[in-house]
Phi, psi and omega in degrees: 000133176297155182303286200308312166304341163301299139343300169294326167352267165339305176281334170338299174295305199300313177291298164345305188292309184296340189270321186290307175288337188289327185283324170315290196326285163249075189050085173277184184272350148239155154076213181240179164276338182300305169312316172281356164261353177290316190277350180295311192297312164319320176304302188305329197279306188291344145297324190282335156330264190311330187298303193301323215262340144274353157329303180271356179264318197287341172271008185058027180260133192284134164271010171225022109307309166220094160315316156283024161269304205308355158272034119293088162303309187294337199264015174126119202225125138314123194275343180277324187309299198292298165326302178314289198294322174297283160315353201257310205301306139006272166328306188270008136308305190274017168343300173272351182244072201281278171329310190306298157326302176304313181311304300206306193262351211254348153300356176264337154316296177301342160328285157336299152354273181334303175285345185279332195262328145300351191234041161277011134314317190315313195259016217006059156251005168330287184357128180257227135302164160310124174200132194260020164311123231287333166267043181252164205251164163239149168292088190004137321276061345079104140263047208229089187282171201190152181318142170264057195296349180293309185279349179267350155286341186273324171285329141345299175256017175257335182254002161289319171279326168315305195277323185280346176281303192314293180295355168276333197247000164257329188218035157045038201308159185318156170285122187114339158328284212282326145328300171275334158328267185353312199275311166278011187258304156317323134001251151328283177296349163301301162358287184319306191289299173352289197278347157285336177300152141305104220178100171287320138276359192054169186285189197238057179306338183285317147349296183276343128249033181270308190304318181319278196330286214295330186283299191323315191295332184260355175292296193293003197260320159295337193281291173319331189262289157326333165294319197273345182265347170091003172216119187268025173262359216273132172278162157288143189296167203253086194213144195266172207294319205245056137082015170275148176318173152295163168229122189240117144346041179303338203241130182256035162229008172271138204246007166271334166211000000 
């Protein structure tokens, strides 16, 4: 993997991590942070696996003719394999408390996103189409300035992972809320970004709304499902992945939960 993917990597992780602590820090719905960042980070890594490994099939390389493309990161990861193969894995930690999990992980996910879409200076990829908007940037020795589509998905989605810590931590939304917010706000902004990218076949926007649909489908379905129980406040229980009590955070020197 190249240095500059590593880097982004790196922050990547770091907003995952960091996002994840904050919510231990005042009760998230499930477990600590330290379990949900082993499972969050397993999802992510055997996503980025299988997403590369369609990547090469879809380019017409066997990965098990040549193997060592697949740590050719850079030359491309499939986003549905890879998006699929991360939620399902996700899930099957959290199996039994399913919604719950997903609620537990998706601002620090989205978060990630963010920091991965934000540090695209590193590798110079922000960049977009063509744009004469007074911020629009140029590529070195380049006089052709272009959207700056990196930075506008990385804000997009830090104020999408904002509003959701801020609404888990004043009103405790229903289960499966926060979640679906998550799903469909990514979505969405992908939608948005899309037709400014640099992009020979474009991306797999029927993907990315089919993420609208299901997220949207799953705000109502929670609202409506909390509505029929009388409180559209009622949060998710406070129960770890594999179903152990809570542990509520006392010690702000405990660096485990």
């Amino acid at each position: 993997m190249a240095f500059d993917l590593l880097i982004r990597a790196f922050l990547a992780v770091g907003a995952l991590w960091l996002v994840l602590r904050w919510e231990a820090k005042r009760g998230n719905a499930v477990e600590c942070a330290r379990d949900l960042f082993d499972a969050a980070l397993t999802a992510g890594a055997l996503g980025i696996l299988v997403g590369r490994i369609g990547a090469m099939l879809h380019a017409g390389v066997s990965p098990l003719t040549d193997p060592g493309q697949i740590l050719l990161v850079r030359s491309g990861i499939a986003t549905v394999p890879a998006a699929v193969t991360a939620v399902v894995t996700l899930g099957s930690f959290g199996r039994r408390h399913l919604w719950q999990t997903y609620d537990a992980v998706a601002p620090a996910a989205v978060a990630a996103l963010s920091a991965w879409q934000g540090s695209c200076f590193v590798g110079d990829a922000c960049l977009g189409i063509p744009s004469d908007l007074p911020w629009a940037i140029a590529l070195s020795g380049s006089d052709v300035t272009r959207h700056p589509v990196g930075i506008y998905e990385c804000l997009a989605l830090a104020a999408v992972a904002f509003g959701l810590v801020v609404v888990k931590q004043t009103r405790r939304p229903p289960v499966g809320m926060a979640s679906g917010i998550a799903l469909a706000g990514v979505g969405v902004i992908r939608l948005a970004m899309e037709p400014m990218k640099l992009s020979i076949d474009g991306g797999p926007t029927w993907f990315y709304a089919l993420a609208t649909a299901v997220g949207l489908a799953v705000v109502i379905g929670s609202w409506s499902r909390a509505k029929r129980h009388g409180s559209i406040e009622s949060g998710p229980e406070f129960v770890g992945i594999d179903g152990a009590e809570p542990r509520v955070d006392d010690d702000p020197l405990d660096d485990d939960h």
